[in-house]
N, C-alpha and C positions, 0 to 999 in steps of 0.2 A: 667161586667165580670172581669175589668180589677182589680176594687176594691176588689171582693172577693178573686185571686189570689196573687192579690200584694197589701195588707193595704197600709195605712198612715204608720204607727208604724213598720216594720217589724219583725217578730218575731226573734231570734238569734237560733245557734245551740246550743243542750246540749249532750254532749257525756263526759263520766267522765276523758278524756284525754284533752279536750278542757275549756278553762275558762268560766264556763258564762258570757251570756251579750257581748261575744266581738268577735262574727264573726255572719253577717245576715247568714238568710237562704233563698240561692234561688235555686227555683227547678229546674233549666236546671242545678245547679252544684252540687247539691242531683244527680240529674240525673247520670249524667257521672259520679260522682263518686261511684253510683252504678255499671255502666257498669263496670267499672275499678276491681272491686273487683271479678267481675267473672273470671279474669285471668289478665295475665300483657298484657298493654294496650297502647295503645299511643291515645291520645287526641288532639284534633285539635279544639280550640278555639280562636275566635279576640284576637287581643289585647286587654287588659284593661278590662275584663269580668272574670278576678276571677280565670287564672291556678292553682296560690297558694293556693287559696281555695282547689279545687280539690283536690290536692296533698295532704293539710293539712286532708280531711273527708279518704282519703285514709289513710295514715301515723297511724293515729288516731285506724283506724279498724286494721291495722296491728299490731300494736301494743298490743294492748287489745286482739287480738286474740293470737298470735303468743309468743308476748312477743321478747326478745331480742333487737335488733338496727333499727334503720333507716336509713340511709343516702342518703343525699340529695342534687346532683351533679349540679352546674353551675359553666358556663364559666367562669368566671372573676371576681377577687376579690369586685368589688363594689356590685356587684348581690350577690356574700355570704353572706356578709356582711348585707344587703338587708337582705336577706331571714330569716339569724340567726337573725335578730332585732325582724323579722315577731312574728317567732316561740317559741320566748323566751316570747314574748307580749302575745301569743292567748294560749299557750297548758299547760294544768297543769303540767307540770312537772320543778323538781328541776332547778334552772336557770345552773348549775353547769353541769347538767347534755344535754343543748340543746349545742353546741360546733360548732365554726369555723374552720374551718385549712383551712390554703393558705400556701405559702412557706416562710410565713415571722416565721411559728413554727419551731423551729427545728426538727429533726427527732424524735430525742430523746424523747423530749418533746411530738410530735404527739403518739406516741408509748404510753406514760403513759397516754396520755387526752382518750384514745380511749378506753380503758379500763372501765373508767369510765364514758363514754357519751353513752346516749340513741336514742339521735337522731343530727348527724355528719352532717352541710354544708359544704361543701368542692367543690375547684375546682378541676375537673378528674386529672390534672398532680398530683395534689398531691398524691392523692388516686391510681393511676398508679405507681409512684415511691413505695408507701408503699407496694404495692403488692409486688409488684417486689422483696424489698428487705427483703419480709418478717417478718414487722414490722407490719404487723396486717394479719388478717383474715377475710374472707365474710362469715364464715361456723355460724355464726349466726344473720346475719344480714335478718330481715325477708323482707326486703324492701328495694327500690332503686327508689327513682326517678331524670330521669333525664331530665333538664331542655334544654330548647332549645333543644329539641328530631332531629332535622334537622341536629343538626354535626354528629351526628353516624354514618359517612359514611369514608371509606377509612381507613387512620391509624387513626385517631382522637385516641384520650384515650378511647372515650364511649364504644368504640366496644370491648378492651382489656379487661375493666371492667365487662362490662357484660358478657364475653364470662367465664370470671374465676368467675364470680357469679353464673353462673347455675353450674358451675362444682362442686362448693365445700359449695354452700348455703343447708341449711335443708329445708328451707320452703322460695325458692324465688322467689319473685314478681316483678314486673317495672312495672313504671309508665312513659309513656313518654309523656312529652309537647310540646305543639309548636305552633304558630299561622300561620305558613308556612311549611310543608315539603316537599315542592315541585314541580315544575310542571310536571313532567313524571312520569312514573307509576314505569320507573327502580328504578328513586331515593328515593321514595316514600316507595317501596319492598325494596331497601337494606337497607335502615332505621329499619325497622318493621323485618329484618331477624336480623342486628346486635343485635337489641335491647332484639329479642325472642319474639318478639310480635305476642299472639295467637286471638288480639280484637281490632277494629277500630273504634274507637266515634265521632264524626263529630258532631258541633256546627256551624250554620255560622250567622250573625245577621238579617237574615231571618226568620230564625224560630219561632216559636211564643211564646217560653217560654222564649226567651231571649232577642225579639225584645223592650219590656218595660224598660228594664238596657241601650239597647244602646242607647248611645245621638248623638245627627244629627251631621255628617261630612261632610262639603262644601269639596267639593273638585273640580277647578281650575286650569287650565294649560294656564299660558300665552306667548305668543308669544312674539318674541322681532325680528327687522331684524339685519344681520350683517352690520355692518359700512361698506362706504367703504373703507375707511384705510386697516379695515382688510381684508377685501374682496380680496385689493390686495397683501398683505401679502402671503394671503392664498394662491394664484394663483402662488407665486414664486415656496411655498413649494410642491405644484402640479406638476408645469414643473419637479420639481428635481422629484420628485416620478414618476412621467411618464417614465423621465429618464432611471432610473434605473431599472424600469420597463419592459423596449426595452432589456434591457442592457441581465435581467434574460430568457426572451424569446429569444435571440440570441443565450446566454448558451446552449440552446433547453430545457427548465424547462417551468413550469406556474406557475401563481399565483392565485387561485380563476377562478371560472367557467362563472362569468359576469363579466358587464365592470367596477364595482366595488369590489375595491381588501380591504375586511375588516383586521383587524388585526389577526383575525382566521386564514384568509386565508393565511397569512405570518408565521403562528405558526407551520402553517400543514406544509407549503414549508420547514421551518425549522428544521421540524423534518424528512422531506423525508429525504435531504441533509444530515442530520447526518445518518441515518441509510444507504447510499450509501456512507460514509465516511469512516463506519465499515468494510464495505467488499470490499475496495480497491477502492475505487471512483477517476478518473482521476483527474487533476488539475481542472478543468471545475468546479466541484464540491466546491471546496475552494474558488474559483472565488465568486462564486454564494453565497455561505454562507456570504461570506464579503458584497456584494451586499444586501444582504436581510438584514442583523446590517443596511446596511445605510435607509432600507426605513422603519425598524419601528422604529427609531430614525425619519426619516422626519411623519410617520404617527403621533407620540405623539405629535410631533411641531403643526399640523393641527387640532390633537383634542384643543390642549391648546386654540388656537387662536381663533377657532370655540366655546368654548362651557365654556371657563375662562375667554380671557380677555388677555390683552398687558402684563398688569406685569407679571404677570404667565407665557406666551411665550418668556417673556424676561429674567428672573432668569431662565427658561430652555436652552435656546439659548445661555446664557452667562457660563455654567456648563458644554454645550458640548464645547464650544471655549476651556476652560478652560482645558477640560480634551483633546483636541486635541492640545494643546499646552506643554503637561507635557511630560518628557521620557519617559513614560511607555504606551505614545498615541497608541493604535491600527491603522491602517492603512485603516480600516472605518473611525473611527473617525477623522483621517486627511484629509482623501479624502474628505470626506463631509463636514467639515469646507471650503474647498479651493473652493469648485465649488461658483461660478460667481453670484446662485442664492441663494444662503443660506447667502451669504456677501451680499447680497442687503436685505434680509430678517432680517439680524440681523442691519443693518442699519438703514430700516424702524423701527421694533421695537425697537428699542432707541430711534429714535426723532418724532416715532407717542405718542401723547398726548392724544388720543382722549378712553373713557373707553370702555368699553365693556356695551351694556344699559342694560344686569343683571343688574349691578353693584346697577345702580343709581336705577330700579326699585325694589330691594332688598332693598334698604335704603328707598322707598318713604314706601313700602308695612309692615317693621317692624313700620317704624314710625307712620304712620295711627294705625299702628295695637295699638300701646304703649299711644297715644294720645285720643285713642277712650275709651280706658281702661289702666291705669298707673298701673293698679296689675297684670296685662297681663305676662304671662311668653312666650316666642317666641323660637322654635330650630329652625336655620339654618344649614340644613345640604349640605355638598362639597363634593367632591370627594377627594379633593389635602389639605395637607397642605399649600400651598402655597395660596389656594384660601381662605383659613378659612382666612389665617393672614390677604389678603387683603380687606375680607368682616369686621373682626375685625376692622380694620384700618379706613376702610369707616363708621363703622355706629358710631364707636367712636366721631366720628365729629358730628354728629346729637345730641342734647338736649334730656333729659330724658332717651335716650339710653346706658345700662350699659351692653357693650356686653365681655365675654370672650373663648376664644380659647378651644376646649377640644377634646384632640386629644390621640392614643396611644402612649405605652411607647416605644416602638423604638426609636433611633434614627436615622436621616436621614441628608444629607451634611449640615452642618450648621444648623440643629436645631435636640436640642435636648427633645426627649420626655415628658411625663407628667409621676411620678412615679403612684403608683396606691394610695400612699395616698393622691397625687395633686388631683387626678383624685374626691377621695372621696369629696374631701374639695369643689371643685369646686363646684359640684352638689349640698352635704347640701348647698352651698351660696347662689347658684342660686335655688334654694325649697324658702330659706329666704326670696329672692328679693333683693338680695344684689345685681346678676347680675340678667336682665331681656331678657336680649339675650344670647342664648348657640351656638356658629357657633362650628360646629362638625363634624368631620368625622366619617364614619361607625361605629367607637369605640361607640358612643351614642345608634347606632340601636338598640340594646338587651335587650331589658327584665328591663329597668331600670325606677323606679319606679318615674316618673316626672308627677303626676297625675293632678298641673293645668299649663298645655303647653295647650294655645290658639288657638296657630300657629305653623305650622309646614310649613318649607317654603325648596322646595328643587330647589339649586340653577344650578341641572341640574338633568335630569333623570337619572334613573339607572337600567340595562337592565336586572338585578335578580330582579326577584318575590319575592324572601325572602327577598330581602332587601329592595324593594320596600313595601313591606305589612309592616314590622317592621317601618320602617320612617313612615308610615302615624298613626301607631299607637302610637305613642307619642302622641298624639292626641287626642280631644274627649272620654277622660276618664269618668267625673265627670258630665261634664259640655259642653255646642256645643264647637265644634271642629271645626277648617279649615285647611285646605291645599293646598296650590299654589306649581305650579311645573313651572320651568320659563324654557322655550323651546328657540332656537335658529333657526329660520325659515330655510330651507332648508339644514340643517345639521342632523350629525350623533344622536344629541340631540331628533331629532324627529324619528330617527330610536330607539333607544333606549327606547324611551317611549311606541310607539306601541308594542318593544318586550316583556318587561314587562307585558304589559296590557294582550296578548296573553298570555304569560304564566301563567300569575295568573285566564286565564278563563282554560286551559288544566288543572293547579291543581286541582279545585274545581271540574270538570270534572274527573278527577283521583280518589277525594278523593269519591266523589259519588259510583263509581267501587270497589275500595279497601274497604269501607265499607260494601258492598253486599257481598263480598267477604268474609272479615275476621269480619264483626260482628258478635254478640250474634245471636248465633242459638236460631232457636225451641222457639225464643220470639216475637210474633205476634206485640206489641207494645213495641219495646223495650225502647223509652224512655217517657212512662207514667211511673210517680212518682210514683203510688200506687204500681208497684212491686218492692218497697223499704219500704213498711209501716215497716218491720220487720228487717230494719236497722238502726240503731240511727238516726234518723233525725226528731224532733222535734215533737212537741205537747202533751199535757197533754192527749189528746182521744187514746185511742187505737183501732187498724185498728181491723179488723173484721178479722176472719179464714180463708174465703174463699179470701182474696188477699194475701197471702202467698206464697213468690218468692221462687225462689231458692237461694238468700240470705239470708236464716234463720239462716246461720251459725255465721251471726254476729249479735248478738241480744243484743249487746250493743246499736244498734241506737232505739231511743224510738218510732217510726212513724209519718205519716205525716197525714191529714186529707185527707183521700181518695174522699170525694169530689170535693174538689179543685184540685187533682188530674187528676182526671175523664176529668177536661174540658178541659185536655194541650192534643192537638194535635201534634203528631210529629211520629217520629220513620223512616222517611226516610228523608234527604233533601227535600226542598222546591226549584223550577224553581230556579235558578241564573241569570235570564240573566241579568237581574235588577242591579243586584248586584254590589254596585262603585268600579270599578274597576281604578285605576289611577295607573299608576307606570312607574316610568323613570330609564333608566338606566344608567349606568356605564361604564366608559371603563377602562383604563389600571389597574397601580396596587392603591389598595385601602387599606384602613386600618383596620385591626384585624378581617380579616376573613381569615377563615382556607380551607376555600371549595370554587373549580370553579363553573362558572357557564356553562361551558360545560357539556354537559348529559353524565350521568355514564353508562353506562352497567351492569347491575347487573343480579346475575347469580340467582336467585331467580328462584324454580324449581315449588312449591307449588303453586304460584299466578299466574292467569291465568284471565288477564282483560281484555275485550270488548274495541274494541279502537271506537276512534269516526270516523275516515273513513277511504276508504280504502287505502290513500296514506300513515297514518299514521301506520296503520296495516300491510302494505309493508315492510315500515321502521322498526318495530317492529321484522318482521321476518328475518331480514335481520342482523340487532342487533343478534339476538338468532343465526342462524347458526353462526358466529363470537362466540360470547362466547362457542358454541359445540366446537369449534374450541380449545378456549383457553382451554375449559376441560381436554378435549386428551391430551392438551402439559403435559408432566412428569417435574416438576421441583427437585431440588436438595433437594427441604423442600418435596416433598413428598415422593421421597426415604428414606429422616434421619426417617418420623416418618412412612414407612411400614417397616422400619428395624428390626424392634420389638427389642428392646436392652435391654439386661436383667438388670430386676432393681437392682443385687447383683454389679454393677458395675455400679454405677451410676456416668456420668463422668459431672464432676465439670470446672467451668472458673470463674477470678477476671476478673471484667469488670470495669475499670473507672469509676466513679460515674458521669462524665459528659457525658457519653454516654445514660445513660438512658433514655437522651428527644429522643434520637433515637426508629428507630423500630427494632433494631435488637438484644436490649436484651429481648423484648417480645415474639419475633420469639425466638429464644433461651431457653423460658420460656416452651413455647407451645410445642419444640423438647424435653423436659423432661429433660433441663440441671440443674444441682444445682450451682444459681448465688449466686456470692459473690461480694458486689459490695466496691472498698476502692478507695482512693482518691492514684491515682497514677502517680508516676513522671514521669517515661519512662514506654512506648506504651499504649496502647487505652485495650486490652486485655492480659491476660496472661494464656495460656492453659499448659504450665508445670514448672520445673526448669530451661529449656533451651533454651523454645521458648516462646516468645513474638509478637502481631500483632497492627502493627499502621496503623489504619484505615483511608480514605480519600477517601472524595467522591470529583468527576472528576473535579469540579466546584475549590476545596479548593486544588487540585493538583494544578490544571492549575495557579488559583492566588498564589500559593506558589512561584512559576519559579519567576515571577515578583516582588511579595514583600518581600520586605526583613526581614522585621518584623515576617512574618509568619516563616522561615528559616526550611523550610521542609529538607533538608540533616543535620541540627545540630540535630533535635531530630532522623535522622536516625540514624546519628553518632552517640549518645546515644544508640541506640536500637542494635545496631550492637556489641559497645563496652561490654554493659552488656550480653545481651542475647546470646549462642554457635546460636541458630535457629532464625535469625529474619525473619519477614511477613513482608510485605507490601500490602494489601489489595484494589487495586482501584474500586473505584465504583460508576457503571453510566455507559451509553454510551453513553458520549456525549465527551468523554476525550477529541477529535482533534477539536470540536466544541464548547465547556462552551466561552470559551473564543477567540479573535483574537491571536493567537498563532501560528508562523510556525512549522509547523509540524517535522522538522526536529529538532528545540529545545525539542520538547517533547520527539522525539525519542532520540536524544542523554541525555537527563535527566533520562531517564529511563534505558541505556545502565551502568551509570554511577554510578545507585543506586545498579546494578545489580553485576556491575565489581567490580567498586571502593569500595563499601563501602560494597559488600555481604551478598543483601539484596537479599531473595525472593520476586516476584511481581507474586500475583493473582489477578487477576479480577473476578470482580461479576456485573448483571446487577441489582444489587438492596438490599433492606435492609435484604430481606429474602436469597436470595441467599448466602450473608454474613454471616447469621449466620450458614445457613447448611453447609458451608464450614468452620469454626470454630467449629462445633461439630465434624467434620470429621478429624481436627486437633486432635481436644480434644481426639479421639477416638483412634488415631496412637500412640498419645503421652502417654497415663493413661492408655490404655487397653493394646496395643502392647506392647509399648516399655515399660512398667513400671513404667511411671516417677512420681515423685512426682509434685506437685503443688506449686510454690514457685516464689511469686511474690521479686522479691530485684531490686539493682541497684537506682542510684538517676540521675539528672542529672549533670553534668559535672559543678562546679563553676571555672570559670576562674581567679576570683579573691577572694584574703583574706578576703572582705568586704560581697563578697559574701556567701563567706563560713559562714560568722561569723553570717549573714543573716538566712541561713539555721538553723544552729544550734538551732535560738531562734523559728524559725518559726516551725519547728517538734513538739515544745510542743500544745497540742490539743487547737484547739479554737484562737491561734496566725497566723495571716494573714499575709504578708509581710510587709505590709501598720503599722502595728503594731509592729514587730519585728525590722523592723529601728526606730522609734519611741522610744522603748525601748533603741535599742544602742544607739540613739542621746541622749537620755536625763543621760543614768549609765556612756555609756562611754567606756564600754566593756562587752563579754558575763559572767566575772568573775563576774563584780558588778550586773550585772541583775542575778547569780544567787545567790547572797548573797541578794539581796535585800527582806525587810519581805514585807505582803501583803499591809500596810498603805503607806509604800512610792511606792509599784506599782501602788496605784490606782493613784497616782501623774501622771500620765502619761496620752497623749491624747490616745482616746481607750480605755483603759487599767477597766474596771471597776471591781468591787466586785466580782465575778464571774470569770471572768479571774483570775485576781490577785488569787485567792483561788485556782484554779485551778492549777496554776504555781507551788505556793509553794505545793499540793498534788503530782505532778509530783515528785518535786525536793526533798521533803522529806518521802517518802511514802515508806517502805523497799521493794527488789524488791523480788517477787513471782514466779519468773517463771515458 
């Protein structure tokens, strides 16, 4: 059987948008790419089995149908990059015309490539800003696929995107992918609603059309015990947690409902505590807030120790000394430096010697791996930077092992990030075999094409399904795979791996549901081949009359031999229980992911899933009245859009261009305002001649008070001096809680912006509420009062150097960094403006383009 389905030789597709010869053809991805074309879809395929395929037989049919755009949405610059390599390689069209954008184009630039490109990768921010500022259009884009389909939740970009593509597209469709969306049915439905998804396709490597492509994945979880060194270590950091513990129950609070108190359970305490802050919370309340800073500071010391390793507990242990020794110490963090057991904790770990046995069976298990096979490619994946460097460190010392670091671009206390060209470079090296070990944090999880990794080795579990499924799929691409997961016996590490394992059996149980649910109707077998003979998909035979799908509409695909066909079984899932499930999880903060793994709520009214018992079907309904709940509540954004405001006065705001990674010029999009976005010196918004609003969320109040860098009353002073009307906008409720702050500091700071400096101060608890209370501005000021729109005002130079700074820095495309650069090298802003463009490009910075620039400023007649 297996030969007549799948040759020796496999045939390729032929479709007149695709090149021949250079994409196989297999029927589980014929398959779903038929489903997909019956409406926009979201797909659920392993790793390493071909989404881009998919995507590509999709793109393909839109096209040729449809005509116009494609675009084709991932996270992160190296997967663009990625993907535009893919599609520039497989599709016949003009290379000119397949096209990148990440943020390293200019706007400008994107604006004219866009015109001209037929089929756009791009990452959402970019494609987000564009919208926004009105530098391109979706109103003929026939197609959208987005990648990594699982971020569409919350504010992500995806949801923004798609929600202004059904609005304003002629003929449009989505494609979403993913090899995880989830384990709960909510997250799973808010996905499938952001996205508009009216079809659910399910692949898993059970099935029989695709179990012949997968290759075997060992998969491995070893045990290791804790030392006792750290053992007793661990036992200090307990007593203080116990501590303080007693201390919270005295207050009369709790913490977690058993005798163990997870980091959740300190999340949820912390957010009681602030929302009994807001409505006048006695001292007891402050008490207790401080109390709880101190125990998940001691909780992250216990994970370190338990599940990283000495040096790890010790670079953290020595950063809280450190910041409890500074002026600006909180009174947590002093407290807890001084107690009796944290000073014996920070003792021990300085003069224990002894590693953590990860460590060393991490080093035996790559080098076996590298020895048994010297072409061997290995990721080690961590949680922490700090543990990458020191697995780096560690294997570096072993022969034949060429391991390096690959981590996001953040920066963090003393190390700074990878850009995203390091990030590129890296990966081509190690593809090369330049390095054979990749230690990695999360940043590696996604979508990134490392097709011979041997080994995939994770040096602690990680308590998300999605993350866990994307780590193991590094894996077993090509060729057999493995995967070890190194556990820490009687620790959080073995909580986390069972959580994992659970959730990725509830997904596939969900995805089972959500398929019955929103798949292809009225289709008996929906995933035999033959009801695609009459879409491009290959063979010189033509299908017969009578298998003639309701895909007739795209009759550019040539057909498939309806025999072979015939013998694929499928169309619902296949039993799971079988199915390798391995997954470890995570605790604190990790890197480059945008989504919790606390379950969403999703308000999803249309999907209606069979739960699997009845404690979880309790829970479910329990969720649901909660969200009836949130329905009922009226917010401020849904007054601005029942207002009905007539469009002969359509009211306008300048928004900073650095607010736009925000969500409240999108909210503002969606209240029907006309944004104008410029780069502005004083406030965050400007809704008329007179009034200006400088936004800050509670977090970047509270650290304003204490740093001085930040100097939140000089840009008031600014905002006050220029504008007759200034805002102040805070936002958040956590104002008296972001930070260790006594509260009477924050009230007299706020007295002071109010008196002294005659500022307005509004609150908002959030990004939406800010913008409805900025169109309600906009609406006093342009509609009432008449005013005009007029952003001015600079900020205040204190000195001549500065001035002379400004002056050069106004001209377009001159940065600061550039503009002294220029006055060191002329000497003054006279000579820099006499200077022609051959002696500017003399200068560091300063290139062709600038320089050209300059001189068209400085001698261009003026038009006003």
């Amino acid at each position: 059987m297996k030969e007549s389905l799948f040759p020796e030789k496999p045939e390729c597709m032929k479709h007149p948008l695709i090149k021949p010869d250079t994409v196989e053809q297999r029927l589980y991805q014929l398959n779903l790419a038929g489903e997909a074309l019956k409406g926009s879809s979201l797909v659920v395929l392993p790793t390493g089995l071909g989404k881009t395929i998919i995507a590509l037989f999709v793109i393909a049919s839109r096209l040729q149908r449809f005509g116009g755009k494609a675009l084709i949405l991932s996270p992160t610059k190296p997967l663009v990059e990625q993907h535009a390599a893919f599609f520039k390689k497989v599709m016949a069209l003009p290379e000119e015309e397949v096209l990148a954008f990440t943020g390293s184009i200019s706007p400008a630039e994107r604006e004219r490539l866009w015109e001209q490109g037929k089929l756009i990768v791009s990452t959402p921010q970019v494609i987000e800003n564009d919208i926004l500022t009105r530098r391109i259009s979706l109103e003929n884009v026939s197609h959208i696929t987005f990648d990594e389909a699982h971020r569409a939740v919350g504010n992500y970009a995806y949801t923004f995107i798609a929600e202004k593509y059904f609005e304003s597209a002629k003929n449009p469709h989505v494609l979403g992918i993913t090899a995880s969306p989830g384990s709960s049915d909510e997250k799973i439905s808010e996905v499938c609603e952001a996205l508009h998804v009216q079809n659910v396709a399910v692949k898993t490597e059970k099935d029989r059309d695709v179990r012949p492509y997968v290759q075997e994945k060992e998969i491995e979880w070893l045990q290791v015990n804790l030392p006792a060194e750290m053992a007793e270590i661990r036992s200090y950091l307990e007593k203080i947690f116990d501590d303080r513990l007693a201390i919270i129950r005295n207050l009369g609070f709790s913490a977690g409902s058993g005798k163990y108190v997870s980091k959740k359970d300190l999340l949820l305490l912390q957010k009681k505590l602030q929302g009994e802050i807001r409505v006048g919370g006695d001292p007891a309340v402050f008490s207790a807030m401080s109390v709880v800073a101190e125990m998940m500071k001691v909780n992250h010391a216990v994970e370190m120790v338990e599940t990283q390793g000495i040096e790890a507990l010790r670079k953290y242990l020595e950063k809280l000394d450190a910041e409890a020794s500074s002026s600006k110490a909180s009174k947590a963090a002093k407290r807890l430096m001084d107690d009796l057991y944290m000073r014996k904790t920070l003792y021990r770990a300085k003069e224990c010697e002894v590693e953590h046995p990860k460590l060393e069976l991490a080093r035996r298990i790559v080098c076996e791996q590298l020895e048994g096979n010297p072409d061997s490619r290995v990721i080690v994946f961590t949680n922490y930077r700090d543990s990458a460097e020191m697995v780096v460190n560690a294997l570096s010392r072993v022969s034949g092992v060429n391991p390096v670091r690959f981590v996001g671009q953040g920066s963090r206390h003393k190390d700074k990030g990878l850009t995203q060209k390091q990030q590129v470079e890296i990966l081509e090296r190690f593809r090369a075999g330049e390095y054979n070990a990749l230690v990695a944090t999360s940043v590696a999880e996604e979508g990134l094409d490392i097709p011979a990794t041997d080994l995939v080795l994770f040096y602690e579990p990680v308590p998300s399904e999605i993350r866990s499924i994307q780590r193991k799929g590094r894996t077993g691409r090509q060729h057999k795979g493995r995967v070890t997961v190194l556990v820490t016996k009687g620790t959080r590490d073995e909580a986390y791996y069972w959580s994992s394992k659970n959730k990725e059996k509830r997904m596939l149980n969900s995805m089972h549901g959500l398929e019955a649910v929103l798949g292809p109707k009225n289709v008996k077998k929906s995933s035999e081949l033959s009801d695609f003979d009459s879409v491009s998909f290959i063979s010189d035979s033509k299908p017969e009359s009578k298998q003639n799908t309701k895909l007739d509409s795209y009759p550019e695909f040539q057909g498939i031999e309806s025999e072979s066909m015939d013998k694929i079984e499928s169309g619902s899932l296949e039993n799971t229980e079988d199915f390798p499930i391995t997954d470890f999880g995570d605790p604190g903060k990790t890197e480059g992911k945008n989504g919790k793994d606390s379950e969403i709520i999703s308000h999803t009214k249309d999907i209606k899933l069979q739960k699997n018992s009845d404690e979880i079907g309790k829970k479910e309904e329990n969720e649901k009245d909660y969200a009836n709940i949130k329905e009922k509540q009226k917010t401020l954004v849904d007054f601005g859009t029942a207002s009905g405001e007539s469009s002969d006065s359509l009211l306008k705001i300048i928004i900073d261009h650095r607010e736009t990674k925000s969500g409240v010029a999108k909210t503002l999009d969606r209240l029907g305002m006309e944004l104008r976005f410029m780069a502005l010196e004083i406030g965050d918004y400007i809704v008329s001649d007179r009034l200006a609003v400088e936004r800050k969320r509670t977090d970047d109040f509270a650290c304003s008070l204490i740093d001085g860098k930040r100097n939140l009353f000089a840009q008031l002073s600014d905002l006050a001096r220029v504008y007759e009307k200034p805002v102040l906008i805070i936002e958040g409720e956590d104002l008296f809680t972001s930070r260790q702050i006594n509260p009477n500091a924050i009230y007299g700071s706020l007295a002071s912006i109010a008196i002294d400096f005659g500022v307005s101060i509004l609150y908002s608890r959030d990004e939406e509420e800010t913008a409805s209370i900025l169109k309600i501005l906009a609406k006093r000021e342009q509609t009432e009062n008449k005013r005009e729109i007029n952003p001015h005002g600079k900020k205040s130079a204190s000195t001549l150097a500065e001035q002379q700074e400004y002056l050069i820095s106004s001209i377009s495309n001159i940065g600061p960094k550039a503009a002294r650069n220029l006055l060191s090298y002329f000497g003054s802003v006279e000579a820099v403006m006499r200077a022609d463009i051959e002696e500017l490009k003399k200068v560091k910075q300063i290139g062709p383009k600038t320089a050209a620039r300059i001189r068209e400023v400085l001698e261009s007649p003026y038009k006003g």
